[in-house]
N, C-alpha and C positions, 0 to 999 in steps of 0.2 A: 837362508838370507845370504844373500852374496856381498860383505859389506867391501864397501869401498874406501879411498884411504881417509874420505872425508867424513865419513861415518862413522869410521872408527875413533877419528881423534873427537868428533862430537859425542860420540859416549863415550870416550873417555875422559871429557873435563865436567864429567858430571859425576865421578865416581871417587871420592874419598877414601883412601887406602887402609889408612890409619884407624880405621873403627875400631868397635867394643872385640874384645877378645870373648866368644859364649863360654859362660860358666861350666854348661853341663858337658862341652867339645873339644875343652884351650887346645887339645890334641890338630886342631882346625886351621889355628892360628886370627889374625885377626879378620873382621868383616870385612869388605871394603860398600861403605854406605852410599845408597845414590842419593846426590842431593838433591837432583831436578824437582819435578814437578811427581807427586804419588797419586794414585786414588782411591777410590774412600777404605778399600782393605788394607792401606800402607805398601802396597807393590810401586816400586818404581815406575814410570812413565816414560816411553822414550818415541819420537815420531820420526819412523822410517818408512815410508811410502804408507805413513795413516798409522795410529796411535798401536804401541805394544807395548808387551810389559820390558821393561827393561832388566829383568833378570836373564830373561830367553834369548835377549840380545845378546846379552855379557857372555852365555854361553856357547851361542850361536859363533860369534867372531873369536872366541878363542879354545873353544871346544870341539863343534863341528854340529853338524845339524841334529836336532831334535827327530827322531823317528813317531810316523802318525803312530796317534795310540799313546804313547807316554807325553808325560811334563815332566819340569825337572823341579825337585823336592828343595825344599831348604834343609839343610843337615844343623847349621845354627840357628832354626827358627826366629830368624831375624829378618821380616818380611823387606825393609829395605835394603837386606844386603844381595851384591851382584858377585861376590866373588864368586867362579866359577871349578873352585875347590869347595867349593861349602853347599856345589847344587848336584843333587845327583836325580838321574833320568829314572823316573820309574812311573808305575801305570798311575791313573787319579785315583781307585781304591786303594792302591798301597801308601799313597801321598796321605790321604783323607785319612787312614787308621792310627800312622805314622801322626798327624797333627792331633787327634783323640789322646792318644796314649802319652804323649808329651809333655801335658800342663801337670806339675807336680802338685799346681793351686787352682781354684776357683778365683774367678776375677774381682774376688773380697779378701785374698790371701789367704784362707782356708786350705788346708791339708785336704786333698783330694784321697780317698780310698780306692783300694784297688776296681776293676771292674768286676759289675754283677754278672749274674748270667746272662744279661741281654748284650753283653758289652760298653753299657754305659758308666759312667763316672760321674756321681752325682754329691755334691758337696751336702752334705749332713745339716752341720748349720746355716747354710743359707735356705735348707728345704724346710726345717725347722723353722724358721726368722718369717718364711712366707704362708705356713700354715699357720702362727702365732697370729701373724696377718689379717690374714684372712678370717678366720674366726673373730677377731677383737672388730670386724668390721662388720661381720653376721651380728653380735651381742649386738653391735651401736644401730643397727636397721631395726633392730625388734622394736617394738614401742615400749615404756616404761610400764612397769605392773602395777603403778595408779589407775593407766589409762586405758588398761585389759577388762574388760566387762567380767561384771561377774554374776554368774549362773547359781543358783539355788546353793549362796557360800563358796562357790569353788572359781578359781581363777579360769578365766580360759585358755591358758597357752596348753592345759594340757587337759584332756579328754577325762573325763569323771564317768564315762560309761552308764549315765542315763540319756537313753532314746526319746526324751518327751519332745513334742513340739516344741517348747518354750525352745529347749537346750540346744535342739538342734538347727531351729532357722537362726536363735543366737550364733551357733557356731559359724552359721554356715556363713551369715552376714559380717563374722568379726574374720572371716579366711578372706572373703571375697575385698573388704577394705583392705585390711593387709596385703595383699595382691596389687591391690589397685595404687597403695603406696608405694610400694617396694618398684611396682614400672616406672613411678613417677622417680623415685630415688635414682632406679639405675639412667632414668632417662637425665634427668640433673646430672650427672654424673659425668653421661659424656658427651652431652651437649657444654659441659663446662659451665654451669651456673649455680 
């Protein structure tokens, strides 16, 4: 980007100086925030010959150009900020690992644990909270055990290991309703009714 002097001063009355100082960097000094116009990931906006991010500007005019192949990283993880002491140029894998390894929390303020062997970071209690979940919403699909037929004394939800006729076109017609429920449920569900 070749910017010009009118371009310059246009991003720069969009760029508040005085931002947050990052917790994890104060070695950094402070953000400098854009205030314009962001989109939906919180990166700044800036339109110079058609929409950019405005941090690639910020480092463009006072850095020097971006080389194909790399972007440049936030080092305060502070998607609005344009300071071009706080952006350093490195490849998209290294940006991507760099923003993995970064969240100390889950986005429920949970303690994140180190990574597994796959390299993920997966918050405990919020994996917890959604299998809790999930199950408590299996239990409430089953039908109640008034309304579970019952075969020669024995409930049907679980198999009593006689092959008769009776027992088994029962079975087979109490799996087949249940089925034919459980579409109907999921289909309620997300048709929103």
């Amino acid at each position: 980007m070749t910017a010009t002097t009118a371009t310059k001063e246009r991003l720069l009355a969009f760029i508040d100086k005085d931002g947050p100082i990052p917790g994890h960097r104060p070695e950094l000094g402070p953000c400098w925030i854009w205030t314009g116009s962001t989109d939906e990931k919180g990166y700044g906006r800036f339109h110079d010959n058609g929409p950019r991010k405005a941090h690639r500007c910020s480092y463009e005019l006072h850095v020097g150009e971006i080389p194909d192949g790399l972007e440049p990283d936030h080092l305060c993880r502070n998607r609005p900020c344009v300071n071009p002491g706080h952006l350093e140029v490195v490849t998209h894998r290294e940006n991507c690992q760099r923003a993995r390894y970064s969240n100390e929390e889950c986005a429920k303020g949970h303690a994140l644990p180190d990574p597994g062997p796959n390299g993920r970071r997966v918050c405990r209690e919020c994996a917890n909270e959604r299998n809790r979940t999930y199950k408590q919403r299996v239990r409430e699909s089953r039908p109640p055990k008034e309304s579970v037929p019952m075969v020669h004394g024995r409930s049907q939800y679980t198999h009593h290991g006689c092959r008769c006729d009776v027992c088994c076109d029962a079975e087979n017609e109490y799996k087949r309703q249940w089925r034919k429920d459980q579409k109907e449920r999921v289909w309620d569900a997300v048709m929103g009714s």
